[in-house]
SEMI-438468 format. One line per 5 residues: number of its first residue (from 1); their letters; for each residue x, y, z of C-alpha. Coordinates in Angstrom, 3 decimals. Example, Ala and Ser with C-alpha at 12.3 -4.5 7.8 and 13.67 -1.06 7.14 Angstrom:
REM residues 2
1> AS> 12.300:-4.500:7.800; 13.670:-1.060:7.140
END
This chain:
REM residues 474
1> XXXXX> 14.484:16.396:-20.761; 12.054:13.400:-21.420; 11.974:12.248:-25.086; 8.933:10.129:-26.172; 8.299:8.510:-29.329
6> XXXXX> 4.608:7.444:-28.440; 1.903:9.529:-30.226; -1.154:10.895:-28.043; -4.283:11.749:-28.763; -4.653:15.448:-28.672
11> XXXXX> -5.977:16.248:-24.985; -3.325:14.186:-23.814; -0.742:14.861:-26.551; -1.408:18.997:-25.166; -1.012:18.206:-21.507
16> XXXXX> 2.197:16.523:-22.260; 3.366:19.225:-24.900; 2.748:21.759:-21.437; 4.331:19.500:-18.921; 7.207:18.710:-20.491
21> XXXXX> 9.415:20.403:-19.147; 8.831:19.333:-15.905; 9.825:15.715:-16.519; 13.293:14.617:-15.650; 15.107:11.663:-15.909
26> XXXXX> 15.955:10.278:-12.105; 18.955:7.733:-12.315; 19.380:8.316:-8.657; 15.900:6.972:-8.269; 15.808:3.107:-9.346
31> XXXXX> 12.720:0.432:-9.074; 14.781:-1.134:-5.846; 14.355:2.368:-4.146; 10.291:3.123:-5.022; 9.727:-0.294:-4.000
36> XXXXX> 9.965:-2.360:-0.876; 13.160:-3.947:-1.848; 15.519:-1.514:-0.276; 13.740:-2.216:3.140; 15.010:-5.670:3.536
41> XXXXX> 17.864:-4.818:6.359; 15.023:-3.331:8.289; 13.046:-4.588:11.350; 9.896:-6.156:10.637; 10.249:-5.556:6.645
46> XXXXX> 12.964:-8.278:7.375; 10.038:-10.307:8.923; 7.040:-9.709:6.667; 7.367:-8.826:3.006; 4.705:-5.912:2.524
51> XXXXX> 5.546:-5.190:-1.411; 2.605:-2.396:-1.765; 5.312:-0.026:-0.464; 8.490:2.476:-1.228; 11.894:2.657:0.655
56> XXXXX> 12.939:4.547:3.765; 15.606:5.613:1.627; 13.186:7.413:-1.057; 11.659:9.221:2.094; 14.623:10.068:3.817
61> XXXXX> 16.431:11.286:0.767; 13.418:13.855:0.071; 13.067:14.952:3.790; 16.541:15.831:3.955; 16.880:17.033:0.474
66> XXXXX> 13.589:19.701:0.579; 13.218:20.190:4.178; 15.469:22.904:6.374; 14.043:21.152:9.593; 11.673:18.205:10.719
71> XXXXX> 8.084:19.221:11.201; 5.108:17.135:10.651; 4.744:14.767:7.495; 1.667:12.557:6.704; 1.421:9.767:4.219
76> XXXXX> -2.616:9.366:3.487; -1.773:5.935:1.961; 0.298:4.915:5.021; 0.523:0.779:4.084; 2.872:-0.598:6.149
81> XXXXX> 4.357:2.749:7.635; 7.388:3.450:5.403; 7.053:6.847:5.439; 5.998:7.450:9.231; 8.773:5.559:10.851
86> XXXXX> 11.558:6.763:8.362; 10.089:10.158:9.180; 10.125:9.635:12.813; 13.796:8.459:13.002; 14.616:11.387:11.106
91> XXXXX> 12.935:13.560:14.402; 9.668:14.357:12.047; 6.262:13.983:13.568; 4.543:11.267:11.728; 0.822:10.606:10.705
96> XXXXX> -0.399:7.807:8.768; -3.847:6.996:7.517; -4.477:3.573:6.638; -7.477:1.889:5.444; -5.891:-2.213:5.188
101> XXXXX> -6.134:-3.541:8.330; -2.858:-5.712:7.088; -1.034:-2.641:6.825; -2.339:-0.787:10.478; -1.016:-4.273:12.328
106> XXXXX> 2.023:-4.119:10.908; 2.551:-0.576:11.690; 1.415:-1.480:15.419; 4.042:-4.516:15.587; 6.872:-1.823:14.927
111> XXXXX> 5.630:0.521:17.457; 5.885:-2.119:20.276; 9.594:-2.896:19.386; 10.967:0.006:21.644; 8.752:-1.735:24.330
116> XXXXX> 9.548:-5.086:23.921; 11.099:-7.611:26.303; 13.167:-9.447:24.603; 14.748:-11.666:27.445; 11.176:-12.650:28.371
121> XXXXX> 9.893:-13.858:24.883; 13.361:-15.747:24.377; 12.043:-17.540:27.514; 8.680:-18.075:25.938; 9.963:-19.128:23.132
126> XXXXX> 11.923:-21.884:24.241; 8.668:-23.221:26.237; 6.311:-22.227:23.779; 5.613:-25.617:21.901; 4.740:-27.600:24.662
131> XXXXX> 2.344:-24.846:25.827; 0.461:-25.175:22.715; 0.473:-29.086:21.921; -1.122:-29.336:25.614; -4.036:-27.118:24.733
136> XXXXX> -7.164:-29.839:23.922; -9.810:-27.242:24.524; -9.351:-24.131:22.412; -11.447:-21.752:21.789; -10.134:-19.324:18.685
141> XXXXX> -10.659:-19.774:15.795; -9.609:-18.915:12.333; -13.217:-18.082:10.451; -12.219:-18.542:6.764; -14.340:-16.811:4.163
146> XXXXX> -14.984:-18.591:0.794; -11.668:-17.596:-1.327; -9.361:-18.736:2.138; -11.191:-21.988:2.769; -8.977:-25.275:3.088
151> XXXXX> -5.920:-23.162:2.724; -4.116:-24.733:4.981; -3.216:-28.316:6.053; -5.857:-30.133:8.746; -2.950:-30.249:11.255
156> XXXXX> -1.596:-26.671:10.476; -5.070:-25.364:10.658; -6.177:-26.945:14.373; -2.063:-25.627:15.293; -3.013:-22.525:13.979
161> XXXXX> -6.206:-22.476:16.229; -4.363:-23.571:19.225; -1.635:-20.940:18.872; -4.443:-18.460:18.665; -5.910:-19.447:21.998
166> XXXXX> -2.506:-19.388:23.588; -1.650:-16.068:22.536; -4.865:-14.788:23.518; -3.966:-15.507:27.630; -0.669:-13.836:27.160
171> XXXXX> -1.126:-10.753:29.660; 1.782:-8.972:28.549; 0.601:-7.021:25.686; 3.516:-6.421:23.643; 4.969:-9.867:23.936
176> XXXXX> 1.185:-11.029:22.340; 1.652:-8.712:19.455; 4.938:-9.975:18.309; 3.905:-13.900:18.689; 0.711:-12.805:16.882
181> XXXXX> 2.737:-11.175:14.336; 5.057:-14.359:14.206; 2.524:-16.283:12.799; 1.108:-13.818:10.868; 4.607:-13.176:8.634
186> XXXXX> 3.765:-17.214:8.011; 0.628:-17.670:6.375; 1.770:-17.868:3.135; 4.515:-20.220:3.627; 2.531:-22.850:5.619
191> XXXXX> -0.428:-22.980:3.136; -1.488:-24.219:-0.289; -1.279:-20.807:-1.620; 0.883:-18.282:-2.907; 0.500:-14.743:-3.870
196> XXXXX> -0.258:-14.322:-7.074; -0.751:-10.226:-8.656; -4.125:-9.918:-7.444; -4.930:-13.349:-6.683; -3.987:-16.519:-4.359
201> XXXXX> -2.660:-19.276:-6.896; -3.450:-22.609:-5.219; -1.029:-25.940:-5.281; -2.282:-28.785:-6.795; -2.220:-30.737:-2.586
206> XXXXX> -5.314:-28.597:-1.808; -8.540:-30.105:-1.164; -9.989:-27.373:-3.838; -11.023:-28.334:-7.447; -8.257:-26.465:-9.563
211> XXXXX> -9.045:-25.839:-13.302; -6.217:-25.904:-15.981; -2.783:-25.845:-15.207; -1.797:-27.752:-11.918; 0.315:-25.938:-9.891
216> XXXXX> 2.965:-27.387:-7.369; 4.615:-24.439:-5.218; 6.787:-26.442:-3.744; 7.771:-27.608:0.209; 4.982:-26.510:2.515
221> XXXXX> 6.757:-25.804:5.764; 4.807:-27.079:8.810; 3.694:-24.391:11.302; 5.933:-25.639:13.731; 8.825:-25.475:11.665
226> XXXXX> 7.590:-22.152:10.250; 6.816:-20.304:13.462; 9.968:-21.499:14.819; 12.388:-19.774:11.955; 10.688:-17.079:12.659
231> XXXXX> 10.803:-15.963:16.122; 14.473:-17.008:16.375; 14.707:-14.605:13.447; 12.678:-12.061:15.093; 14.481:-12.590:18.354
236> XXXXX> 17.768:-12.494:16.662; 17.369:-9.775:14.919; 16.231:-7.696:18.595; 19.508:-8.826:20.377; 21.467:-5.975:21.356
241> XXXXX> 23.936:-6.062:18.967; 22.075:-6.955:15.486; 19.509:-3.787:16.360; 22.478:-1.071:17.042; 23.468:-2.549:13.566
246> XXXXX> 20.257:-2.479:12.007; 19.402:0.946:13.592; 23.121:2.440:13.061; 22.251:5.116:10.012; 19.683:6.563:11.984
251> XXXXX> 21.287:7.233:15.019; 23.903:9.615:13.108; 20.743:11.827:13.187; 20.893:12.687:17.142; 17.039:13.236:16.038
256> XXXXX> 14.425:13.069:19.383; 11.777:10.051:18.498; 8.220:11.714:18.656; 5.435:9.103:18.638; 3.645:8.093:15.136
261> XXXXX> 0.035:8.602:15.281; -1.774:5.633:13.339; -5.295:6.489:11.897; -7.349:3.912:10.511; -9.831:4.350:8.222
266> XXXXX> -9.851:5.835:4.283; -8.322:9.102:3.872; -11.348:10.265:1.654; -13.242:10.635:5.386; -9.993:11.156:7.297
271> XXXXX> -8.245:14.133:5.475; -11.175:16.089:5.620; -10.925:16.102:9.671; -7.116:18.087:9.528; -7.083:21.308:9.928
276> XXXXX> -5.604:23.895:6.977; -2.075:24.437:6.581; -1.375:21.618:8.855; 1.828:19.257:7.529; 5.385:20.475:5.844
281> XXXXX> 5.203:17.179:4.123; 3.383:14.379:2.426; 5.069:11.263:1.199; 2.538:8.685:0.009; 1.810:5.985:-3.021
286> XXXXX> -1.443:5.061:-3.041; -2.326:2.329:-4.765; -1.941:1.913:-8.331; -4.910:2.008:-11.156; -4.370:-1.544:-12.071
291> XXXXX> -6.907:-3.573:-11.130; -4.732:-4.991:-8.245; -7.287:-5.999:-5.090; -5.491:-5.862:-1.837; -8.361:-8.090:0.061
296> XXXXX> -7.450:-10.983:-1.959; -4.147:-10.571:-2.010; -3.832:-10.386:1.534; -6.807:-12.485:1.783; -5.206:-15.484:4.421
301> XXXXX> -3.807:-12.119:6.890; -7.157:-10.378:6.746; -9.005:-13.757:8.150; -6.377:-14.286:10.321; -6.915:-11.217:12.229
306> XXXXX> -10.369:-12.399:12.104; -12.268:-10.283:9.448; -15.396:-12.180:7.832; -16.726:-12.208:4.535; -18.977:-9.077:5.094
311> XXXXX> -15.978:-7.273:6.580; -13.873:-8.014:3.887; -16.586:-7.068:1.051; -16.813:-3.352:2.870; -12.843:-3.161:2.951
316> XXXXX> -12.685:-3.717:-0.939; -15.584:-1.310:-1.451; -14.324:1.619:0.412; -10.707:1.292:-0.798; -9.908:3.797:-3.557
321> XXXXX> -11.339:2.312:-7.151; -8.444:0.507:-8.122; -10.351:-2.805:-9.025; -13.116:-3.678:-11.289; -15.308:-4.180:-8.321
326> XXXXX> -15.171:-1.105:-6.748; -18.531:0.760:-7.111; -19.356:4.138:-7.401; -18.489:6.563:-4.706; -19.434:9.926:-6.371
331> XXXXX> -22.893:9.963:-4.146; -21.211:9.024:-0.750; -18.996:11.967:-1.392; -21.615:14.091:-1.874; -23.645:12.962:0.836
336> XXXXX> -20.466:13.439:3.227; -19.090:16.429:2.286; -22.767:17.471:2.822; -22.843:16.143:6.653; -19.469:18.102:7.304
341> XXXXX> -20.591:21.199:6.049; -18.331:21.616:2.715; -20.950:21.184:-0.144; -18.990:24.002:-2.229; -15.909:21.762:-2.302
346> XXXXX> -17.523:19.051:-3.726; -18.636:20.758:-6.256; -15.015:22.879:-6.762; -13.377:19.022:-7.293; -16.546:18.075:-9.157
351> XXXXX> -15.538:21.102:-11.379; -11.565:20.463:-11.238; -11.772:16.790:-12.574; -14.820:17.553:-15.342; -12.715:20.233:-16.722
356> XXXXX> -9.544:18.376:-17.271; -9.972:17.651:-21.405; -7.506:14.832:-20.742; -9.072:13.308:-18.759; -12.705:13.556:-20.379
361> XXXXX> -10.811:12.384:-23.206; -9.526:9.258:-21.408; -13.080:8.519:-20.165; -14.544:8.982:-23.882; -11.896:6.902:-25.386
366> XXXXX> -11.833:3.759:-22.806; -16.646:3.958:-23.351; -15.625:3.518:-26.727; -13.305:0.533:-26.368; -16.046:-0.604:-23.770
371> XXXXX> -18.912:-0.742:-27.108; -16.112:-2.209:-29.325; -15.768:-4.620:-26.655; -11.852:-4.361:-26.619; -11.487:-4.530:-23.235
376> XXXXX> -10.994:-7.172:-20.891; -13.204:-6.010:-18.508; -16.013:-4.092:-19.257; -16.217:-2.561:-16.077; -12.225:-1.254:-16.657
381> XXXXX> -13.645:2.097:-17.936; -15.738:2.891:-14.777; -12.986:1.976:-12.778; -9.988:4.176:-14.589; -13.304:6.736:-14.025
386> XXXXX> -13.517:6.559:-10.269; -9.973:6.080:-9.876; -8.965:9.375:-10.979; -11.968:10.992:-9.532; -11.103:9.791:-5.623
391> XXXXX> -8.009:10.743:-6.247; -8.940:14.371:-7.392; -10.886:14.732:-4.200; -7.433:13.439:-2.253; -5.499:15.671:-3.871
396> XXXXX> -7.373:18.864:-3.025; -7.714:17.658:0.702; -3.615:17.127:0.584; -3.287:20.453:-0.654; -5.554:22.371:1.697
401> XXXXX> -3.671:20.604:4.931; 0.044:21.269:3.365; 1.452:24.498:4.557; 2.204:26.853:2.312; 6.016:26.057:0.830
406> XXXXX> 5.437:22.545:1.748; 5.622:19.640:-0.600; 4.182:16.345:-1.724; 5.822:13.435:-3.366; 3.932:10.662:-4.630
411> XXXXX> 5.265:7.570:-6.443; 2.883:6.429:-8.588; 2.785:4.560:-12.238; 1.074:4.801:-15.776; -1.236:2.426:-17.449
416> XXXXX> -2.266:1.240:-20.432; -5.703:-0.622:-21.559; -6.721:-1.563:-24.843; -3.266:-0.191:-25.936; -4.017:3.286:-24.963
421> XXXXX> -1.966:4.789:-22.157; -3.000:7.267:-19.859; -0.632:9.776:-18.309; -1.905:9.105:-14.716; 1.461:11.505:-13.737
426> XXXXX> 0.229:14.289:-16.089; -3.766:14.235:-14.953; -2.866:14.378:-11.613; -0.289:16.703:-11.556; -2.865:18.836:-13.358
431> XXXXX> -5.548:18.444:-10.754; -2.331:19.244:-8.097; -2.251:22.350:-9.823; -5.665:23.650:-10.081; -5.767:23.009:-6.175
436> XXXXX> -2.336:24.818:-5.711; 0.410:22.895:-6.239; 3.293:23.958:-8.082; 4.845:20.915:-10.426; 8.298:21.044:-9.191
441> XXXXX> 9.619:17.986:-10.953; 7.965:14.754:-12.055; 11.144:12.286:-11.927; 10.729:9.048:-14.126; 12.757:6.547:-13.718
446> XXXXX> 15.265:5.446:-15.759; 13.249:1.948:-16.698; 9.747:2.004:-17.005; 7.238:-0.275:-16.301; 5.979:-2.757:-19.232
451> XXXXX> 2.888:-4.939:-20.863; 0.778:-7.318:-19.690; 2.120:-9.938:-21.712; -1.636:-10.041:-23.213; -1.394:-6.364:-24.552
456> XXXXX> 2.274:-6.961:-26.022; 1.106:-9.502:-28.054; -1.450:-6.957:-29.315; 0.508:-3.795:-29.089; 4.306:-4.648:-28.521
461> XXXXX> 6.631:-4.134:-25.813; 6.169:-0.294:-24.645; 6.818:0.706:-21.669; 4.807:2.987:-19.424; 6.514:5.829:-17.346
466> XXXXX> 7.010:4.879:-13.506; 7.664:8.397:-11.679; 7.719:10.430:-8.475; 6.142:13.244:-8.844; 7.356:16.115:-6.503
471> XXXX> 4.811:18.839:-5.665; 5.220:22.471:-3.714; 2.225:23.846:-2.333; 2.779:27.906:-3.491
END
């Protein structure tokens, strides 16, 4: 049983008082495991650090654990693919819906592994430098948009351009995806910028005019040097004996490999296509209510696979509201659940979400910090707003498509702004229910997640629960 010393207001302080009982501690379930950390020994995870993830090992342990028999699972947040290839090696029929497009190549780069030649990009690997230093007339191009511009070097940059146009003639399909990936895994390392939370922090070297604080990230690898490293790693790691190493737990399984079906686009318009009672399973984390912004923090990758300004502006808008720029979506919604026929659910979620007192009280309480102007951002409150109210409409679409006795697990965290937290585990697991989920178990890990070190100084060092929250459809 949960023990909390933190005093609610009432709607919340009720919904808490009900669900209780439902939180347990998890020490089997630590911040390594819901994160990407515990992917490291894996293909391509080894290769490209995607941290907007979970494990394989959180996904495996809870298709195994709840599940007689593989059948068909679906993460609607897919990100890098965590759940569909974990799932697959496991003998599960995968689906993924995936919005980033960072995410969806990533995802593509692992399904061309079993495909690969390996013998024949050693060979082009070894001659692959003097194929590119001879190219004087190239036509690719990286088009930068205004928060990627001057990122990298003058010499990486026309490099980066050439190794474009190389790849580009490379008729063998699958060998072109992993060189593309190569140098994709690389960005970050060969420019003036480094990730950041939601932003690109830029060294001091850059041609840009920095305000405060200089910043000096260190060694910038050249691209050479860079892309180098990393297809000998990549190449290394596909050798014979490293993958029967790297593959060895799943093999125990004996499991048949059925092909992962990658959908791209935003699960608010793809769930709706999925029949009823169609998945045993859902494993997802979608992303958090923290004002994190994926198309700047993967800014450098989304250019690189050639996305413009325009392109990248519609990506932030139709991700779910998790950033204070995200407008509106209440009248697309409306609008499509129109065009597909379904008016009556739109108005059932409408209902759902306007109903929960916790969350009306949430929404009252963060307008009010809005007049007292005690937020950092006065668009926070429409955000938290939105947030929850995509998510609602998710949440009834996962339910209708789970088959009945199925489950969902989603890892998700808590927030706090203005020093008031809100129970994102408790609303949602309340809208779960009203759409005919049981609450099995929410499972909070053992640490939580703390301040900003802004809002310590003003409210002190409490942490916010970080939980999986583990669903049955009844």
């Amino acid at each position: 049983m949960i023990k909390t010393a933190e005093i609610f207001p009432s709607e919340r302080k009720k919904l808490f008082d009900r669900l209780e009982n439902k939180l347990e501690t998890a020490y089997n379930l630590n911040r390594k495991v819901v994160s990407f950390q515990a992917n490291k020994d894996e293909p391509v995870y080894r290769w490209f650090k995607y941290k907007e993830g979970f494990s394989s090992a959180l996904v495996k342990y809870f298709l195994t654990k709840y599940a007689p028999k593989p059948g068909k699972v679906l993460d609607p947040f897919a990100g890098a693919g965590t759940t569909l290839f974990a799932g697959q090696e496991l003998g599960w029929q995968s689906y993924g819906v995936e919005l980033l497009p960072v995410g969806t190549f990533v995802m593509q780069t692992r399904q061309v592994l079993d495909k690969l030649d390996v013998e024949k990009l050693t060979i082009i690997e070894k001659g692959l430098w003097s194929e590119i230093t001879k190219l004087k007339d190239f036509k690719n191009h990286i088009n930068h948009i205004s928060i990627t511009k001057d990122a990298f070097p003058d010499e990486t940059e026309e490099y980066l351009n050439k190794y474009l146009s190389y790849c580009s003639k490379i008729k063998d399909k699958h060998i072109e995806t992993i060189l593309r990936f190569a140098a994709f895994t690389v960005l970050e390392e060969i420019s003036y910028t480094r990730k950041d939370g939601q932003y690109l922090r830029w060294d001091y070297r850059s041609k840009r005019v920095l305000p405060g604080k200089s910043f000096n990230k260190g060694r910038i690898s050249t691209f050479k040097e860079a892309l180098k490293s990393k297809l000998n790693k990549i190449i290394h790691d596909l050798s014979p004996t490293q993958i029967s190493s790297l593959f060895e737990q799943f093999e125990k399984t004996n499991s048949e490999k059925k092909p992962v079906k990658i959908i791209e686009g935003s699960c608010l318009e793809e769930l709706p296509k999925f029949e009823n009672d169609f998945f045993d399973f859902i494993i997802t984390s979608p992303p958090y209510c923290n004002r994190y912004d994926y198309t700047r923090t993967y800014a450098l990758e989304l250019v690189y696979l050639g996305y413009n300004n325009e392109q990248v502006r519609d990506l932030r808008q139709s991700m779910l509201s998790c950033t204070v720029e995200n407008k509106e979506k209440i009248e697309f919604l409306s609008k499509f659940y129109t065009s597909i026929g379904k008016s009556e659910v739109f108005e059932e979620v409408l209902h759902v979400y306007n109903r929960s007192n916790a969350m009306m009280e949430v929404n009252a309480i963060l307008d009010e910090l809005n007049k007292l102007e005690k937020l950092n951002n006065s668009n926070i409150a429409r955000m938290v707003k939105n947030y929850f109210l995509e998510l609602c409409f998710v949440t009834y679409e996962m339910a209708r498509i789970t088959k009945s006795g199925g489950y969902c697990v989603m890892v998700n965290d808590n927030v706090r702004y203005g020093g008031e937290e809100i129970p994102v585990d408790l609303i949602l697991s309340e809208f779960a229910e009203n759409f005919g989920f049981e609450i099995n178990k929410i499972f909070v890990l053992p640490k939580g997640k703390g301040n900003s070190s802004q809002q310590m100084g003003n409210y002190g060092r409490t942490e916010v629960r970080k939980c999986v929250y583990l669903w049955q459809k009844k």
